[in-house]
TIZASE-619685 format. One record per residue (C-alpha): residue in three letters; x, y, z; residue number from 1. Coordinates in steps of 0.05 Angstrom, whole numbers, plus 5000, padded with zeros to 4 digits. Layout:
<site r="ALA" px="X" py="Y" pz="Z" k="NUM"/>
...
//
This chain:
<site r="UNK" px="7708" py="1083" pz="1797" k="1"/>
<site r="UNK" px="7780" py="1061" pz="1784" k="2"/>
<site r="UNK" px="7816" py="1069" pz="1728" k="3"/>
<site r="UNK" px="7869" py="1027" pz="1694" k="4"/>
<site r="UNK" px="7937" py="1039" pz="1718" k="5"/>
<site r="UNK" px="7979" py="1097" pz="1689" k="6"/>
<site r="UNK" px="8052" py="1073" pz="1671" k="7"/>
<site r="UNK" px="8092" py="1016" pz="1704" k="8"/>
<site r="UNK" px="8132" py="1038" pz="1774" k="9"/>
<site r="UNK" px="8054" py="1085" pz="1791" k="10"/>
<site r="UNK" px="8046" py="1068" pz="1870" k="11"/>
<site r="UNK" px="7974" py="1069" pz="1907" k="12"/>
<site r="UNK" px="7964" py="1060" pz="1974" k="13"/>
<site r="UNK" px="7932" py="1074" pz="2047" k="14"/>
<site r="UNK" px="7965" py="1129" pz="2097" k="15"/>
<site r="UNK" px="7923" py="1126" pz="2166" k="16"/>
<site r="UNK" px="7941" py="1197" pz="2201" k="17"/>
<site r="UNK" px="7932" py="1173" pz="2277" k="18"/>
<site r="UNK" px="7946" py="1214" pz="2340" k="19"/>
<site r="UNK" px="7919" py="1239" pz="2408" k="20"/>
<site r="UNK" px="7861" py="1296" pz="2398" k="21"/>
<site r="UNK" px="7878" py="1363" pz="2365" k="22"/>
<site r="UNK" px="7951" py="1348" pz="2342" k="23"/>
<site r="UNK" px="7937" py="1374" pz="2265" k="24"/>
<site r="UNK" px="7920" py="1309" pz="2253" k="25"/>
<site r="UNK" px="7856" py="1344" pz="2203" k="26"/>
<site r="UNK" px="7902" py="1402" pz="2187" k="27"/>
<site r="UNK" px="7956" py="1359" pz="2156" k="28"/>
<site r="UNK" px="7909" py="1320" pz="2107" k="29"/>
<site r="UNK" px="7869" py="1383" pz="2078" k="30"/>
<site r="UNK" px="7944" py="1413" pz="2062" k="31"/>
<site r="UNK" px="7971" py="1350" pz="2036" k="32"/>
<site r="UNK" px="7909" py="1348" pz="1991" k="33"/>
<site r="UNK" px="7896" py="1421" pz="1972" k="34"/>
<site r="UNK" px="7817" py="1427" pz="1991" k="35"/>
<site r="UNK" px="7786" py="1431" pz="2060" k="36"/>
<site r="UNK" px="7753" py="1356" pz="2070" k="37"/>
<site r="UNK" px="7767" py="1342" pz="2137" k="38"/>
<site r="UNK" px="7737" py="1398" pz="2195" k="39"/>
<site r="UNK" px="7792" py="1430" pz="2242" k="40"/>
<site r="UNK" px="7782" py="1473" pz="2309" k="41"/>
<site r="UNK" px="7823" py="1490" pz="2372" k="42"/>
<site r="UNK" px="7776" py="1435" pz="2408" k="43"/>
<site r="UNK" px="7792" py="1365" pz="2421" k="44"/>
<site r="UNK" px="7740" py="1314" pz="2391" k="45"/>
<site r="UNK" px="7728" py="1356" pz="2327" k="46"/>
<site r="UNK" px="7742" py="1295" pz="2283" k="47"/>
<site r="UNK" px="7694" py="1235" pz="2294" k="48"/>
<site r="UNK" px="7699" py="1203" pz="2236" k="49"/>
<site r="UNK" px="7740" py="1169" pz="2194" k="50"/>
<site r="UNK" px="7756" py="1202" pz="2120" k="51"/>
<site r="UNK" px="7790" py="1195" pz="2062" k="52"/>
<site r="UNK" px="7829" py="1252" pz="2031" k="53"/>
<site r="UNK" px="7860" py="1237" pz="1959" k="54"/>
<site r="UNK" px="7916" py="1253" pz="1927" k="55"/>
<site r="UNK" px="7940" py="1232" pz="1862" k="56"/>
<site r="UNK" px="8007" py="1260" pz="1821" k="57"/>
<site r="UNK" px="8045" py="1235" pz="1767" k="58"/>
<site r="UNK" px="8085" py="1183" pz="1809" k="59"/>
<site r="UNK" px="8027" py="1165" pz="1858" k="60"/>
<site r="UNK" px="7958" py="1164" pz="1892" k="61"/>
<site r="UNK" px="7960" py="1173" pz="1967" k="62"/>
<site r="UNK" px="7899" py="1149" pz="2002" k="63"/>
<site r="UNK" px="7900" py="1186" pz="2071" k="64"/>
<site r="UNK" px="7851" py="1156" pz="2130" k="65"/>
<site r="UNK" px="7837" py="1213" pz="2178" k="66"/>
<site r="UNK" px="7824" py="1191" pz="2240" k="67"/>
<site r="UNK" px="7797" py="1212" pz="2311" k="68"/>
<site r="UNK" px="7840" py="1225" pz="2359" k="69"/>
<site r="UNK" px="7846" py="1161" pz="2403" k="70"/>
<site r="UNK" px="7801" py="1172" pz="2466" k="71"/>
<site r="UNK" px="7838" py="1144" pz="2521" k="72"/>
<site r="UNK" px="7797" py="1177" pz="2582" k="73"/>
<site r="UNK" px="7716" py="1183" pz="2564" k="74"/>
<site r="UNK" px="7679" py="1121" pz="2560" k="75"/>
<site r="UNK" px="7604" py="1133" pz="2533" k="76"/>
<site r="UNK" px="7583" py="1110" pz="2469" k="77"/>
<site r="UNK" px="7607" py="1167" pz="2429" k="78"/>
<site r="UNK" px="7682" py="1154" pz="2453" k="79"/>
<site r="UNK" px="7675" py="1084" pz="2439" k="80"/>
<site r="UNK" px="7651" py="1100" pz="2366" k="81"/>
<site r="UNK" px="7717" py="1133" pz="2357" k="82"/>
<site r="UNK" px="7751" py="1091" pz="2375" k="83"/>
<site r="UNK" px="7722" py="1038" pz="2334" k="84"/>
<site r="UNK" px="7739" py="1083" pz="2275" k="85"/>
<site r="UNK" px="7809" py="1089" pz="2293" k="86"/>
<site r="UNK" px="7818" py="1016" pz="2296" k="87"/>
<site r="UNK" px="7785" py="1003" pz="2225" k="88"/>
<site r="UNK" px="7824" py="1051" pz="2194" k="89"/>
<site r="UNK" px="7886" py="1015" pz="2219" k="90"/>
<site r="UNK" px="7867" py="0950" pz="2184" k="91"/>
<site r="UNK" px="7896" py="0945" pz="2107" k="92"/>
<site r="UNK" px="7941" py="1009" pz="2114" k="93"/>
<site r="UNK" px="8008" py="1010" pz="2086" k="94"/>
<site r="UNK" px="8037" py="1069" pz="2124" k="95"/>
<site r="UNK" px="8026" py="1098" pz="2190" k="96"/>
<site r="UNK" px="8030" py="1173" pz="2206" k="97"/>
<site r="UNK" px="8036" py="1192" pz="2270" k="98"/>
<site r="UNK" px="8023" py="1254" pz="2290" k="99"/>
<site r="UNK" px="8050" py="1290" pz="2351" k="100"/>
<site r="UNK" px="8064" py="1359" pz="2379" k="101"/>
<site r="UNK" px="8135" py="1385" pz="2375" k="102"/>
<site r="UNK" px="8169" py="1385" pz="2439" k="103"/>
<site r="UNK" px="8110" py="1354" pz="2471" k="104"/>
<site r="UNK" px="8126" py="1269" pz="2480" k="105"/>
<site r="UNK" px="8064" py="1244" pz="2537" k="106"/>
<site r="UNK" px="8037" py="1182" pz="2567" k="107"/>
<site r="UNK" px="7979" py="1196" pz="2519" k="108"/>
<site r="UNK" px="8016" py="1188" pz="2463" k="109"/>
<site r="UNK" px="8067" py="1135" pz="2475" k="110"/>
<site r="UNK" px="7993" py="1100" pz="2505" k="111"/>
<site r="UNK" px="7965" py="1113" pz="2428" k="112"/>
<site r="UNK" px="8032" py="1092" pz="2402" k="113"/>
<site r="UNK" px="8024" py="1022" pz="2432" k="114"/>
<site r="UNK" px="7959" py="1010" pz="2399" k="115"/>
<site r="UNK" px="7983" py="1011" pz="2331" k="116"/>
<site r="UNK" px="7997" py="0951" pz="2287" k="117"/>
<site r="UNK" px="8071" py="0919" pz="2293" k="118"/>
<site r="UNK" px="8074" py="0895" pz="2227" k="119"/>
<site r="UNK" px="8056" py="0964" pz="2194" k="120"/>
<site r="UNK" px="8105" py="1022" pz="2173" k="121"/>
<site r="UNK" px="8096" py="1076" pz="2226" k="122"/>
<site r="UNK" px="8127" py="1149" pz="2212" k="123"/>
<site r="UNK" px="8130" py="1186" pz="2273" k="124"/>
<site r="UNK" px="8112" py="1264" pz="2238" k="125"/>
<site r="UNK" px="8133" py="1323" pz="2290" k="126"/>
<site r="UNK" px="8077" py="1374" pz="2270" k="127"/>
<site r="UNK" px="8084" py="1453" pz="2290" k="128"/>
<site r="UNK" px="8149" py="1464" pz="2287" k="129"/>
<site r="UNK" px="8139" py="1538" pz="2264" k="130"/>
<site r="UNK" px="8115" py="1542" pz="2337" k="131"/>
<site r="UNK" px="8186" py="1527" pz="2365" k="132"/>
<site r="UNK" px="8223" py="1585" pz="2405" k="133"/>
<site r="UNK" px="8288" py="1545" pz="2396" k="134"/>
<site r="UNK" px="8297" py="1518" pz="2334" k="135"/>
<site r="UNK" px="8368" py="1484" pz="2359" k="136"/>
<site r="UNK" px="8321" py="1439" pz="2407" k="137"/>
<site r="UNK" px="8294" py="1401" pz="2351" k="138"/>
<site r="UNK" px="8355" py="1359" pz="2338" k="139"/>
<site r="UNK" px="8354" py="1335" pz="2414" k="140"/>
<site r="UNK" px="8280" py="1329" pz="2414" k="141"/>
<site r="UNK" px="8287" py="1281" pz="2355" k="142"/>
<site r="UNK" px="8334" py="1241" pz="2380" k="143"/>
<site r="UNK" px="8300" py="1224" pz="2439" k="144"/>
<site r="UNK" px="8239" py="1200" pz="2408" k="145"/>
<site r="UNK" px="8291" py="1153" pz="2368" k="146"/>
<site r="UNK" px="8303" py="1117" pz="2426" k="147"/>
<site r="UNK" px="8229" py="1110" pz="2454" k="148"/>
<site r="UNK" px="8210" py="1068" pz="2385" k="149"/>
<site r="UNK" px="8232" py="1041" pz="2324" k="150"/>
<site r="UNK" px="8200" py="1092" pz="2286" k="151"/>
<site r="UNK" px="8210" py="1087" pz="2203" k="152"/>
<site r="UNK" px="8227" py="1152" pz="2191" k="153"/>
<site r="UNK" px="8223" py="1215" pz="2232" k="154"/>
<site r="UNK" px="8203" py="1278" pz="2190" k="155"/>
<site r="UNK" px="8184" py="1349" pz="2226" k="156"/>
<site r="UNK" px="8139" py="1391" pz="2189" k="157"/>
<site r="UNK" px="8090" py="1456" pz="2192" k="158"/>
<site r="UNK" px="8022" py="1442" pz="2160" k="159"/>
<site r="UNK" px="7995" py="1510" pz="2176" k="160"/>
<site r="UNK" px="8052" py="1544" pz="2140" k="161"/>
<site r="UNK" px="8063" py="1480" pz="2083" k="162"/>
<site r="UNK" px="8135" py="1466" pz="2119" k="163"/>
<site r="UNK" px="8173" py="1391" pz="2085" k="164"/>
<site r="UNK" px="8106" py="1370" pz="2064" k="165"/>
<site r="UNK" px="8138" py="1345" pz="2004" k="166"/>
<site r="UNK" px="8194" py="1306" pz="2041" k="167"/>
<site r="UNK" px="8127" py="1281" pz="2073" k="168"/>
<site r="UNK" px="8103" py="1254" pz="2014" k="169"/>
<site r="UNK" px="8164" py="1230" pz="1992" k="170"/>
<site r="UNK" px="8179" py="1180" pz="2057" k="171"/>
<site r="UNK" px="8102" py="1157" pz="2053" k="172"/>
<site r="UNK" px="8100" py="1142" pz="1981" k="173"/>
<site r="UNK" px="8159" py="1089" pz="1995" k="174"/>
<site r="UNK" px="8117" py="1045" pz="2034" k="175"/>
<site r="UNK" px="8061" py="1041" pz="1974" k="176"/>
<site r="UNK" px="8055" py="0991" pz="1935" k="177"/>
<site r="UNK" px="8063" py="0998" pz="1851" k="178"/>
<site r="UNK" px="7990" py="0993" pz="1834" k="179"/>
<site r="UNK" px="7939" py="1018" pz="1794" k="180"/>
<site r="UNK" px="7897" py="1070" pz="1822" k="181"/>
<site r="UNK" px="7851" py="1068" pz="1873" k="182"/>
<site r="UNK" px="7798" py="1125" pz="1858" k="183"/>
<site r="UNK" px="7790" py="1166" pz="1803" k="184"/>
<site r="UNK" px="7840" py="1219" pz="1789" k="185"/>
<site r="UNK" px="7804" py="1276" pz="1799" k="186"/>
<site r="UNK" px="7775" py="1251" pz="1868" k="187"/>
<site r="UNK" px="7784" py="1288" pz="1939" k="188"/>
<site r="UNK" px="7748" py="1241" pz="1980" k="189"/>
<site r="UNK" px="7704" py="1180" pz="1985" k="190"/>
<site r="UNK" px="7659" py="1221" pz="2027" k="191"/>
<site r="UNK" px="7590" py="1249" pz="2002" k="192"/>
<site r="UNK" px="7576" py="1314" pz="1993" k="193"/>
<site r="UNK" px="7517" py="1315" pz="2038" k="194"/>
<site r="UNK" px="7564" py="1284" pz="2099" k="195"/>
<site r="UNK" px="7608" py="1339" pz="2083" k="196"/>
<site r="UNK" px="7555" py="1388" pz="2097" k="197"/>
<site r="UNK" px="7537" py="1358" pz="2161" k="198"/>
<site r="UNK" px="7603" py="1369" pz="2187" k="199"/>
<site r="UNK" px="7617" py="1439" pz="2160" k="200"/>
<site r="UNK" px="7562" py="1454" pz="2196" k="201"/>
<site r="UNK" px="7586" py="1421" pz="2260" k="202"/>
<site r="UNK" px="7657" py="1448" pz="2249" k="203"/>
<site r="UNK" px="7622" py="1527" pz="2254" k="204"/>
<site r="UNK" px="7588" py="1508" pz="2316" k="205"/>
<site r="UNK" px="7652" py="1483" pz="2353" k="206"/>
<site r="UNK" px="7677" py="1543" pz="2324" k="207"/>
<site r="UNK" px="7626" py="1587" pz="2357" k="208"/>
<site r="UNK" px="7605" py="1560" pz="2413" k="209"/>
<site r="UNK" px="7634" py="1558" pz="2495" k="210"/>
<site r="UNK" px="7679" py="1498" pz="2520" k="211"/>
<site r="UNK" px="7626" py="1446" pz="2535" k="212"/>
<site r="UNK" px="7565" py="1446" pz="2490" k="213"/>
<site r="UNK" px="7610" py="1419" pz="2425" k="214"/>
<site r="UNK" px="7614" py="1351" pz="2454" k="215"/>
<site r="UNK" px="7542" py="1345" pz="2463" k="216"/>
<site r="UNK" px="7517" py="1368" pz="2398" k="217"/>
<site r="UNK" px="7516" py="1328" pz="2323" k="218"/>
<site r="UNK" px="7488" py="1343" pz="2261" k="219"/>
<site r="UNK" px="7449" py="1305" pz="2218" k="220"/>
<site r="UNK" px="7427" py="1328" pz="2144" k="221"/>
<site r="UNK" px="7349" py="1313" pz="2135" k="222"/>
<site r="UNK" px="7346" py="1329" pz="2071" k="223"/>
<site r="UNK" px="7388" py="1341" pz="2005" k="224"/>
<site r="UNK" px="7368" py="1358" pz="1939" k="225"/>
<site r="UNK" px="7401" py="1397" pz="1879" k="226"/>
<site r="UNK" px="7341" py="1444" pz="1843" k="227"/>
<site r="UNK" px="7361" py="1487" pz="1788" k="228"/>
<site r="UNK" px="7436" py="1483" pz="1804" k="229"/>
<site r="UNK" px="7423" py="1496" pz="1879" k="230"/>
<site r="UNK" px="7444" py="1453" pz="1931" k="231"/>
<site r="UNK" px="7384" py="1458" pz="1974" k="232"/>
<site r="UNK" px="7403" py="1427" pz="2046" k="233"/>
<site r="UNK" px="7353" py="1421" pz="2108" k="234"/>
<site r="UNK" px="7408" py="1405" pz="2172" k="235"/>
<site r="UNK" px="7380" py="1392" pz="2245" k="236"/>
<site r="UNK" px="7435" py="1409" pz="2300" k="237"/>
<site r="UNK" px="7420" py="1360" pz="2355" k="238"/>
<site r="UNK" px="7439" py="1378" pz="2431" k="239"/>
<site r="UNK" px="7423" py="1340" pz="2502" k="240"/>
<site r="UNK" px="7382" py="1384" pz="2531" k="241"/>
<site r="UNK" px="7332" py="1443" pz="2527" k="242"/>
<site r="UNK" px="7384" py="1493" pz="2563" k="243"/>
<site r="UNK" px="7435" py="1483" pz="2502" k="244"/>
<site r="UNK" px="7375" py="1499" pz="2454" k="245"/>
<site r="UNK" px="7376" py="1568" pz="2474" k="246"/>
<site r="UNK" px="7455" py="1568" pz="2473" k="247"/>
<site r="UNK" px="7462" py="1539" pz="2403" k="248"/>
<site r="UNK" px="7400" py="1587" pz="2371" k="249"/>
<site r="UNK" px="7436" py="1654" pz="2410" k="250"/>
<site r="UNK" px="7408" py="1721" pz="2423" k="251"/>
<site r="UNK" px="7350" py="1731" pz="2375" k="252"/>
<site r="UNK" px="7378" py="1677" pz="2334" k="253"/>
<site r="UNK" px="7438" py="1710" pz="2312" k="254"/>
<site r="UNK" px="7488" py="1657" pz="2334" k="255"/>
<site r="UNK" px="7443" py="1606" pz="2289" k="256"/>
<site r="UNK" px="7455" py="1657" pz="2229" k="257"/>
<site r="UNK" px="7521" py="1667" pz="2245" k="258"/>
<site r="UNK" px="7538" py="1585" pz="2245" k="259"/>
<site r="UNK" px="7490" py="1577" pz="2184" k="260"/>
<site r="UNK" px="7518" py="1636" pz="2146" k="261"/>
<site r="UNK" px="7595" py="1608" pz="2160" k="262"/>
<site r="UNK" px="7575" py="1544" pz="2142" k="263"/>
<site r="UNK" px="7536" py="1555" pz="2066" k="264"/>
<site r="UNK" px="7600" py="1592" pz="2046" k="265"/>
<site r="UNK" px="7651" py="1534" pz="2063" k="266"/>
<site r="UNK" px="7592" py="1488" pz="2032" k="267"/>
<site r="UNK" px="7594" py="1537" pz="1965" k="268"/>
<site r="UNK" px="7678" py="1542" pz="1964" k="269"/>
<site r="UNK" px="7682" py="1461" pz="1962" k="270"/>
<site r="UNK" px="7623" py="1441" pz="1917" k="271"/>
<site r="UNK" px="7626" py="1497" pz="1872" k="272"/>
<site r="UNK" px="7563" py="1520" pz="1869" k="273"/>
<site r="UNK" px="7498" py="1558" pz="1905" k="274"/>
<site r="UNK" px="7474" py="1530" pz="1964" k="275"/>
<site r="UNK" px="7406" py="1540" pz="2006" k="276"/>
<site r="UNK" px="7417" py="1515" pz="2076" k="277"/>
<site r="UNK" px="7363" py="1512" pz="2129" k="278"/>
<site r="UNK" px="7380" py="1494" pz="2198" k="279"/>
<site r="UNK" px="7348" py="1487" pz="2267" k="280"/>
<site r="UNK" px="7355" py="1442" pz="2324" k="281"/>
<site r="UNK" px="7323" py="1390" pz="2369" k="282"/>
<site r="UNK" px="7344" py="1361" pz="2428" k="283"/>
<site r="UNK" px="7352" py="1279" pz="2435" k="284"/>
<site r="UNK" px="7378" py="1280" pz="2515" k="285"/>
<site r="UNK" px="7437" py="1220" pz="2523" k="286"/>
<site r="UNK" px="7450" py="1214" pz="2448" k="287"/>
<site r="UNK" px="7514" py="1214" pz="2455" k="288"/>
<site r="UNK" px="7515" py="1149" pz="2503" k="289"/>
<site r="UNK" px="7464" py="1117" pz="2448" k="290"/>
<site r="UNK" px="7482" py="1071" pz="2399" k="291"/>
<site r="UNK" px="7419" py="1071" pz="2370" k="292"/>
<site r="UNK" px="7415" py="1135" pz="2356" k="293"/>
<site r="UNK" px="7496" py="1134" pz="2337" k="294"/>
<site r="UNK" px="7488" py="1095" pz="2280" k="295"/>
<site r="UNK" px="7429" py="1130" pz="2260" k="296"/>
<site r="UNK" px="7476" py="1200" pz="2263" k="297"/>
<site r="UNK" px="7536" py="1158" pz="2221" k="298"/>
<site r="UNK" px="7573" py="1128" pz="2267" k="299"/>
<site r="UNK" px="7605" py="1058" pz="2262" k="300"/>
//
């Protein structure tokens, strides 16, 4: 629930994070914030969703929209759902981020580039810069991408290592408005704790499994109930077929144990408490071309 407004000059507001897949784009809002809301992994699509991460100090509550990465080549249902989510997130948001690879400048992301709104802030951030051989290249790199947009501000950073995250904040909180806040102070996240689980437990199996199944698998919680201080969760991993069963489960079930253990303990870090997690999986083939069964997973 909100609360009045602290002291006159307080500023409130909505940062989208946008990008093309597996730029930091989840990275950069679980440093900015301090906890782990939104899942990361080396694989594109990790991030379907969109998701709030809060942050509120003295001077100012940033809203920040994480976002899928704009899907620019697949086309089933699943893509299309990301997409959607990209686009909603754009609508109402007083700041753009957006998020690119140092030294990397591609048709895919001058392509996501052109989607955004004109009539909305955009700052272009230059993520993993502690990956740079040359530091002296920045300068040029910097300047180039000055010319290819009229780009707000320009700000390189390091999430991984916590590099001029607060100049970040510092540029984005100019574009938001004084107001009062917009969630509660102590809040992370708009999301629930049991869709958090669900994608804990998806981030351990992109985590853990080869270079094709992750795309074809969700998660969906089937039941969640707190008993005697214990979060007791029943998740069923869904996959496309009967052959990715076998893959998922693992050699006398240790990958499953392996996933589930990985998972409980990020699920106990972030809500504080014991949790009792049960998983399994069933296979639903074409889900992911499905909007039936999309919406029925979360998706909008």
């Amino acid at each position: 629930m909100n609360e009045a407004a602290p002291e006159s000059g307080f500023r409130a507001g909505y940062v989208a994070i946008v990008g093309c897949p597996n730029v930091g784009k989840s990275t950069l809002m679980n440093r900015l914030i301090g906890a782990k809301i939104s899942i990361t992994s080396k694989k594109a699509q990790t991030t379907r969703h969109r998701i709030h991460g809060i942050l509120t100090t003295d001077a100012c509550q940033y809203v920040f929209v994480d976002t899928p990465g704009m899907q620019m080549r697949h086309r089933n249902a699943l893509n299309r759902a990301m997409n959607r989510a990209v686009s909603g997130a754009l609508v109402d948001i007083d700041v753009i981020l957006f998020v690119i690879e140092v030294n990397r400048w591609r048709a895919e992301d001058r392509a996501v580039l052109e989607r955004l709104p004109d009539d909305t802030p955009v700052v272009l951030v230059i993520s993993k810069i502690d990956r740079m051989a040359d530091k002296n290249a920045l300068l040029p790199f910097m300047a180039m991408l000055a010319e290819q947009h009229a780009f707000s501000e320009i700000v390189p950073i390091s999430a991984e290592r916590g590099d001029n995250l607060d100049a970040l904040l510092q540029v984005a909180a100019r574009y938001l408005p004084e107001s009062a806040l917009i969630f509660a102070v102590d809040d992370l996240t708009d999301r629930s704790e049991r869709f958090l689980a669900a994608e804990m437990l998806r981030e351990k199996l992109f985590r853990n499994l080869g270079e094709e199944l992750p795309y074809g698998i969700a998660v969906e919680i089937e039941k969640f109930e707190m008993e005697e201080g214990v979060r007791r969760i029943h998740a069923a991993i869904i996959v496309e077929r009967d052959a990715h069963k076998a893959m998922v489960i693992g050699k006398g079930g240790e990958r499953m144990k392996r996933v589930a253990s990985d998972a409980r303990k990020d699920m106990e870090r972030l809500f504080g408490g014991k949790v009792w997690l049960e998983t399994w999986v069933k296979v639903k083939g074409g889900w992911a071309d499905d909007e039936r069964a999309l919406k029925s997973l979360g998706y909008e």
